[in-house]
C-alpha positions as CSV (number, residue, x, y, z in Angstrom):
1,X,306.0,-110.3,181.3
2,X,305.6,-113.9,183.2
3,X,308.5,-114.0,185.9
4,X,305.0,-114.7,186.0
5,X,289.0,-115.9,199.5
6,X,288.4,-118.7,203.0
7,X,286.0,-117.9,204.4
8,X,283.9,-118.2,207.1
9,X,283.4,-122.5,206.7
10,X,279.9,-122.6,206.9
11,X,278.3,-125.5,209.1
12,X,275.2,-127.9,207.5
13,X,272.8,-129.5,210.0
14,X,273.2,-133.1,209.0
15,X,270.4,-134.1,211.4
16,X,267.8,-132.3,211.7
17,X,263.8,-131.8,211.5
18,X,261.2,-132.1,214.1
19,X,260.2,-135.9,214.1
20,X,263.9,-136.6,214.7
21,X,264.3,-134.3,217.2
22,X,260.9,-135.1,219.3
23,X,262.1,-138.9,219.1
24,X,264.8,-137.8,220.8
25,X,263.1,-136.0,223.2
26,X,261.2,-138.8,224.2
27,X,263.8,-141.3,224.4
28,X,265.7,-138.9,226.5
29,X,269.1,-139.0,224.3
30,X,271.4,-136.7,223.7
31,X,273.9,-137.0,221.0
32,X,276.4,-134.7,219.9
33,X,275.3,-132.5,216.7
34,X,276.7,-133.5,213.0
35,X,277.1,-131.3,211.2
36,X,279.0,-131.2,207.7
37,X,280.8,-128.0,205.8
38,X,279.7,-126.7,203.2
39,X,282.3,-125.5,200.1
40,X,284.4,-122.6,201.1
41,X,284.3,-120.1,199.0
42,X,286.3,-116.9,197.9
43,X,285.5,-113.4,199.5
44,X,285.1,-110.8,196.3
45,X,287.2,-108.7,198.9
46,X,290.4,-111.2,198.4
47,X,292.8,-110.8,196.0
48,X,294.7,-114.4,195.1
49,X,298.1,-114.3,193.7
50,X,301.3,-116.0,192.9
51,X,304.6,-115.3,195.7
52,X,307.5,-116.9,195.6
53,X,307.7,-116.0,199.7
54,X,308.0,-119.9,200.5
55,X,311.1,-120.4,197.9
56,X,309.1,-121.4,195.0
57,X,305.6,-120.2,193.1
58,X,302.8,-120.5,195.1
59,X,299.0,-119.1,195.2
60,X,298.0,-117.5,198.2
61,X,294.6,-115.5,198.6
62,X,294.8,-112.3,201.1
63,X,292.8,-109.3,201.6
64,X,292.3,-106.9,199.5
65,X,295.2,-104.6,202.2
66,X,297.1,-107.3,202.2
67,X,296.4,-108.7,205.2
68,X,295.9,-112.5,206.3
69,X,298.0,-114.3,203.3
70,X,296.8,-117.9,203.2
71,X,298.7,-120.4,201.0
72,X,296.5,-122.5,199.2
73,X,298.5,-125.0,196.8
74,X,301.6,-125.8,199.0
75,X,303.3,-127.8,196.3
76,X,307.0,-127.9,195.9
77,X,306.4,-127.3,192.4
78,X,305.9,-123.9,190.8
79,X,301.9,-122.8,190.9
80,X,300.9,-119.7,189.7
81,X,298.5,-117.9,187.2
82,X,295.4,-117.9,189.3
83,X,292.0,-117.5,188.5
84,X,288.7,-117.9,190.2
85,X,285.7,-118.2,189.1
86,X,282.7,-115.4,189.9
87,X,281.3,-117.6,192.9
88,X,284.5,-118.3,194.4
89,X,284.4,-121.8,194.7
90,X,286.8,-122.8,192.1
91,X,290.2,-121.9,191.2
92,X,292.3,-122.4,188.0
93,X,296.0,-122.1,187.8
94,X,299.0,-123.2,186.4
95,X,301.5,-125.8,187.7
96,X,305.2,-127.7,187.1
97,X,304.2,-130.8,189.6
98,X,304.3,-133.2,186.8
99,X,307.2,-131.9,184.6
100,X,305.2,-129.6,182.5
101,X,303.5,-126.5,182.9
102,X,299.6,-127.6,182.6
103,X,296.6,-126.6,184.0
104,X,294.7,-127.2,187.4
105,X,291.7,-126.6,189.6
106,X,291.3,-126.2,193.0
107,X,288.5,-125.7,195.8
108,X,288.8,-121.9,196.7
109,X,290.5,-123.8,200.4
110,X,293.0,-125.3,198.2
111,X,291.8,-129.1,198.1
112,X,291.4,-131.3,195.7
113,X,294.2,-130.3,193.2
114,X,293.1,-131.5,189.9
115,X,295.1,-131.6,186.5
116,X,293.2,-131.2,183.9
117,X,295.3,-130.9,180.9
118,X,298.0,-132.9,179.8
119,X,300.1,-131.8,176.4
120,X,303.6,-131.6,175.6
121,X,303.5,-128.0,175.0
122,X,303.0,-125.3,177.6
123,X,299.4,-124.7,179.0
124,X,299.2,-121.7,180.7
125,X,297.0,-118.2,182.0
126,X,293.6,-119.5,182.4
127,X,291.1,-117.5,183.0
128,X,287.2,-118.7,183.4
129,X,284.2,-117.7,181.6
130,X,281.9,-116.2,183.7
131,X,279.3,-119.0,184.0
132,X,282.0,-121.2,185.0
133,X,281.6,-123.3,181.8
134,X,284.5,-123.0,180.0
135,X,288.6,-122.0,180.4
136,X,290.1,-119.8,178.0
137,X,293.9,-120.4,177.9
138,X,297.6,-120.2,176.2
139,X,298.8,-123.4,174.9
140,X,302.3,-124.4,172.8
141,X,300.8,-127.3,171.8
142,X,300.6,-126.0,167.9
143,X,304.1,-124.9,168.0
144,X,303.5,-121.3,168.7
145,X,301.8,-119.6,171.3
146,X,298.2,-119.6,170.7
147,X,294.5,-119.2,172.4
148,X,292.4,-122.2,173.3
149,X,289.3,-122.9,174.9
150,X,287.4,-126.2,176.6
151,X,284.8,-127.3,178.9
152,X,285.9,-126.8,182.7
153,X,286.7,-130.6,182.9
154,X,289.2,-130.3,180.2
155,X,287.4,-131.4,177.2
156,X,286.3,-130.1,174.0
157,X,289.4,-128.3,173.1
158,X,289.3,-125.9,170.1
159,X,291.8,-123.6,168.9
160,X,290.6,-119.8,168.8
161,X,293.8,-118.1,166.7
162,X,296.3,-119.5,164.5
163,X,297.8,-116.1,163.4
164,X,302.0,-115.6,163.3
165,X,303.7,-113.8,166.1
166,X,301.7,-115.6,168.9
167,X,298.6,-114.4,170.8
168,X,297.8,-115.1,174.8
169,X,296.7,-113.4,177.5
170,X,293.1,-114.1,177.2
171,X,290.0,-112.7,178.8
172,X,286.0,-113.0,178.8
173,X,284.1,-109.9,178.5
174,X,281.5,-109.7,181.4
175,X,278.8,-111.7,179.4
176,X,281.0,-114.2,178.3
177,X,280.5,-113.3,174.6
178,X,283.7,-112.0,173.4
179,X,287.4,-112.3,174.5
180,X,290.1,-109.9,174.7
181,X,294.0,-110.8,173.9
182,X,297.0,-109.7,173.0
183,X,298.7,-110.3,169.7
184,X,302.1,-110.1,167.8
185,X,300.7,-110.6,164.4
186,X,301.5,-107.2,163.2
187,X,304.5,-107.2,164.3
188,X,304.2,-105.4,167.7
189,X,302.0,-106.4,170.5
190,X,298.8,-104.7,170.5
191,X,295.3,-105.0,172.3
192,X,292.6,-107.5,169.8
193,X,289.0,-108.3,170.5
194,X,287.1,-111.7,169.0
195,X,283.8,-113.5,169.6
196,X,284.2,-115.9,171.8
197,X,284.2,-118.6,169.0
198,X,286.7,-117.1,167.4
199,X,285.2,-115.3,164.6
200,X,285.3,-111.4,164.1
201,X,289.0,-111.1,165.2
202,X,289.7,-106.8,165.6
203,X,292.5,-104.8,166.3
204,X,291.7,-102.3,169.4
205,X,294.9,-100.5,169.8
206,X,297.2,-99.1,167.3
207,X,300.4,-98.3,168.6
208,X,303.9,-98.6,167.8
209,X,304.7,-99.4,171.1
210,X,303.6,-102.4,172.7
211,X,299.8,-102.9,174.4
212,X,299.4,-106.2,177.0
213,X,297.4,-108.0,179.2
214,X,294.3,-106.9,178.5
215,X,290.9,-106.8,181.1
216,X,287.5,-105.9,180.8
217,X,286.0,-103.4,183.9
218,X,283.3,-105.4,185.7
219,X,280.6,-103.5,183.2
220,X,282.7,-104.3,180.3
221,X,282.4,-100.6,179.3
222,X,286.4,-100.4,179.6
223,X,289.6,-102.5,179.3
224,X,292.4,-102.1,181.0
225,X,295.6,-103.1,180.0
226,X,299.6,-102.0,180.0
227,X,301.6,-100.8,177.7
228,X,305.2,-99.3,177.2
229,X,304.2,-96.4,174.9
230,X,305.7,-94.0,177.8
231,X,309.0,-95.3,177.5
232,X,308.3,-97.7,180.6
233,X,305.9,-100.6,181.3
234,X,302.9,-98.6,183.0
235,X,299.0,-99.6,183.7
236,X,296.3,-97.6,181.5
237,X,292.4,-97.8,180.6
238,X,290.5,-97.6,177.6
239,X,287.3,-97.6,176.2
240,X,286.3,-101.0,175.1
241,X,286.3,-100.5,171.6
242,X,290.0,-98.6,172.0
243,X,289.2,-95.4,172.0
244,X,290.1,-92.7,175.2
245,X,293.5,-94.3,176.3
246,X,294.4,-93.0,179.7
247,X,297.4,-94.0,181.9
248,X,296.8,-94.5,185.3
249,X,300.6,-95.7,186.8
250,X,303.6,-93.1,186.2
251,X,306.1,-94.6,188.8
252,X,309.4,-96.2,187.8
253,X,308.4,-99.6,186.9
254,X,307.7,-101.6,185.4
255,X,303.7,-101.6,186.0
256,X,301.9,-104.5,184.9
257,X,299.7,-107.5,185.1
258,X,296.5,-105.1,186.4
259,X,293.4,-106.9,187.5
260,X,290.3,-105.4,188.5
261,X,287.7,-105.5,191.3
262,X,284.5,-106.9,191.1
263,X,282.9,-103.4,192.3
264,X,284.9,-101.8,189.2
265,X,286.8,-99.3,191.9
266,X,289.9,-100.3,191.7
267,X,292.9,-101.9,190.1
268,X,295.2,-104.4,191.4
269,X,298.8,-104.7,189.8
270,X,302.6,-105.8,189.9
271,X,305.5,-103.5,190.5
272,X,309.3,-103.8,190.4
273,X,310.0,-99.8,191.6
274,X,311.6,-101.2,194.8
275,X,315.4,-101.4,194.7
276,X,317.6,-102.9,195.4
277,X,316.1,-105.9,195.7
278,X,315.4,-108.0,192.9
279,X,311.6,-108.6,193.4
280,X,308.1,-107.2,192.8
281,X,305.1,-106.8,194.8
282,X,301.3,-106.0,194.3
283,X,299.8,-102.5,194.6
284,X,296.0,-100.9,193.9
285,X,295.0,-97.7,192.4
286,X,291.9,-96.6,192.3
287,X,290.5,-96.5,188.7
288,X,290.8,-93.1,188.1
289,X,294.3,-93.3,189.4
290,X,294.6,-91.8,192.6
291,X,295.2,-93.7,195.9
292,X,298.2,-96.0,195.0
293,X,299.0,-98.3,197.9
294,X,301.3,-100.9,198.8
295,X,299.7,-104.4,200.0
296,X,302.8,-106.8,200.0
297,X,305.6,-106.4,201.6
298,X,307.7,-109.5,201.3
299,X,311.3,-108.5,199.3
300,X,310.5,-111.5,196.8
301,X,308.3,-111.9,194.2
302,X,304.5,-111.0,194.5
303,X,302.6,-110.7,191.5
304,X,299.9,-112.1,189.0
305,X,297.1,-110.5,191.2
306,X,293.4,-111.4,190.5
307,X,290.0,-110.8,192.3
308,X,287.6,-113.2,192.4
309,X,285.3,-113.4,189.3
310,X,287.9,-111.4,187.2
């Protein structure tokens, strides 16, 4: 399924406080006012994604109609797999810059690009905890696709699932206390559930199709996910403990990589039903699944789309 917010900069008095400003005053200076900026941080309204608009991967944030697209990693190199973290003042993503596909962060303005893992195998799809503490990710570095976790500096690595057929596509429930992921242990991929230590590790769907890229709504009363038990890749919800599956994409896909917004009212997602090109861009539905519109318009690849704090 891989083919896989800027805002206003906020100004800091440097100098300030009335002493300083009455010694002024009485020497009769006038200096120009310092001032300093203080971190730029993500609008919940922007949705940050991966678009291959410039020629290669990039991660641009935009908002949530699509409007103003702002590149923030501007590496030759693929970047991709975005996430931010609730405040919006840090992203992690994916990147090829060195050689290998590892993982970064990044100011929500796109400075200081940081690598903070470094493996032979493949480290990929990070996704933050909601206190900003730890990254949840994919990793090769066993051999086989498999879920890891560390501290947001890159330490204290631990392996979460060792199972056959590979897991990934990991997410923190709302409190940070569980993780939902996808697994091919049984054969076909299907929605799990574990504590976010690993322990407790539960199958939530059951079907002989295949059930991906699972997310927890905002309240973590729901998950959302998609699956290709209609004959085609389309986006559907369920009940966090699996239960009341409901589809909420029918077009001609496929319909994937959904990502909710903070408010819980809609869902953000990646669609190839435009032809004849060979590309996909990013819709949102509303979580019910009315009001499907269109937010890039590009003719190349737009997708991986993810609101800030999701």
């Amino acid at each position: 399924m891989r083919t896989r917010d800027l805002f206003p900069n906020c100004s800091l008095r440097a100098l300030s406080g009335a002493v300083f400003l009455a010694a002024l005053f009485v020497l009769g200076c006038a200096e120009d006012e310092v001032v300093a900026p203080k971190a730029v941080s993500l609008v919940p309204g922007r949705i940050i994604f991966e678009t291959y608009r410039d020629g290669n991967g990039e991660i641009y944030s935009m908002e949530s109609n699509g409007s103003d697209p702002v590149n923030l990693t501007k590496n030759a190199a693929y970047d991709g797999e975005g996430s931010a973290t609730r405040d919006g003042k840090r992203i992690a993503f994916s990147s090829e810059r060195d050689g290998n596909t590892e993982i970064y962060l990044m100011n929500a303005d796109g400075s200081s690009q940081t690598r903070i893992t470094n493996d032979p195998g493949r480290d990929e799809e990070p996704q933050w905890s909601p206190d900003a503490s730890r990254i949840v990710f994919e990793s090769f570095r066993s051999g086989l696709r498999q879920i890891w976790s560390m501290r947001a500096d890159g330490s204290d690595l631990r392996q979460l699932t060792s199972s056959s057929g590979g897991n990934s596509e990991p997410f923190y429930s709302p409190d940070g206390r569980k993780i939902v992921f996808e697994s091919g242990r049984d054969g076909n991929e299907n929605i799990y559930v574990m504590n976010a230590d690993s322990t407790n590790q539960v199958r939530l769907t059951d079907s002989t199709s295949n059930d991906r890229e699972p997310q927890w709504t905002p309240d973590g009363s729901k998950i959302v996910f998609v699956s290709d038990r209609s004959g085609q890749w389309q986006v559907h919800l369920m009940n966090a403990d699996g239960s009341n599956v409901v589809q909420l994409t029918s077009a001609a896909g496929p319909n994937w990589e959904p990502t909710v917004s903070i408010d819980g009212a809609r869902v953000a997602f990646t669609t190839e039903r435009h032809t004849p090109y060979n590309g996909s861009e990013v819709y949102t539905v509303n979580i019910d699944g009315t009001g499907e519109t269109r937010i890039t318009t590009t003719t190349t690849w737009n997708l991986e789309p993810s609101w800030p704090g999701r």
